[in-house]
N, C-alpha and C positions, 0 to 999 in steps of 0.2 A: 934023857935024851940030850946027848952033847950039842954045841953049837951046829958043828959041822954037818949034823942029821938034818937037823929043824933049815939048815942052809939050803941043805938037798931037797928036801920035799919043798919048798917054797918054790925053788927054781924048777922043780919038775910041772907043779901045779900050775905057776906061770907059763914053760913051754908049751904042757897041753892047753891050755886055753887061749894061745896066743894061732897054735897049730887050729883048733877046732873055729875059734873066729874066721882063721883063713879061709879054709875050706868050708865053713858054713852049713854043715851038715841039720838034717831035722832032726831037734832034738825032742825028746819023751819027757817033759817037765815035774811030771809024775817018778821019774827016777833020780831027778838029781837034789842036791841037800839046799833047802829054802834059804840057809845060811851057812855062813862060815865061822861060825863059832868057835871051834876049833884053831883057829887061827889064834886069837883070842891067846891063847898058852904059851906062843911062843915068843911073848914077849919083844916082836916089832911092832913096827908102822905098816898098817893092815890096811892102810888107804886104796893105794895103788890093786893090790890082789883084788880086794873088793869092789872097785870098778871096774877091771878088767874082766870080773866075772861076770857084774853083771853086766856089762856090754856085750858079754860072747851069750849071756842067755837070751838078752832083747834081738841079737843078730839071728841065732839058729832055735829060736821058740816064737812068733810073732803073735802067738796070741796072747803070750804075755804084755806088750805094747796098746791091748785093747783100751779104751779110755769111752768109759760110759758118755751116753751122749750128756746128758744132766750136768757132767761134769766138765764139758767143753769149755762152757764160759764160764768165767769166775763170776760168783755172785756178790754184790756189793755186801758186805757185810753190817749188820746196825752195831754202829760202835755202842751201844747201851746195853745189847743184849748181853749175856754171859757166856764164856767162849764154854763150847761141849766138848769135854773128856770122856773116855769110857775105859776101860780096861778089862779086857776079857782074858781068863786064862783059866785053867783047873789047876791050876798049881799057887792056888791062894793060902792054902790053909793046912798048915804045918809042911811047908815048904821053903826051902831058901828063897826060891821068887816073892812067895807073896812078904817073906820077913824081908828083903830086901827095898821091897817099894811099897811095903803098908804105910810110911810115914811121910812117903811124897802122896800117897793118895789122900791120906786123912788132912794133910796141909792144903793140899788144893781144894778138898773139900769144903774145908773149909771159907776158904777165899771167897769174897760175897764176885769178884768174877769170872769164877768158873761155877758151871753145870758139871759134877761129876755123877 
């Protein structure tokens, strides 16, 4: 894909979601992609597309913006306790994901402050 392509669909991707913010339409959360990975490929700065999207999903999805009540107030944290990681995924094991972060996980496993 030449420059010129990856140019065009970025600028296209920005329009529609610049257009879909405007008018605010309700969106099917269920249909659209949890990420932009994709993006990822073409070798820019993914900042800007990336909040742009998600501000057009928290605008035309509102249930996305939901916030547990539990989670309202921040809880004082015990600095002594050891901070909880978890990592969930089916693609541990003879996977590029799980070869790529087996040895962040086994380091912090390590680490007498983290819970992994």
């Amino acid at each position: 894909m030449s420059a010129e392509e990856i140019d065009a669909i970025r600028t296209r991707f920005q329009q529609n979601c610049e257009k879909i913010l405007r008018e605010k339409p309700p969106l099917n959360t269920q249909l659209l992609p949890q990420t932009l990975f994709q993006l990822a490929f073409h070798n820019r700065d993914n900042k800007a597309l990336n909040s742009l999207y998600q501000s057009m999903i928290r605008a035309c999805a509102p249930e996305v913006n939901y916030t547990a009540p539990h989670c309202r107030k921040a809880q004082p944290r015990d600095v002594d306790a050891k901070i909880r990681v978890g990592f969930a995924t089916s693609f541990f094991y003879q996977h590029s994901v799980g070869s790529c972060y087996r040895n962040t996980m086994l380091t912090l496993a390590k680490s007498p402050q983290f819970d992994v």
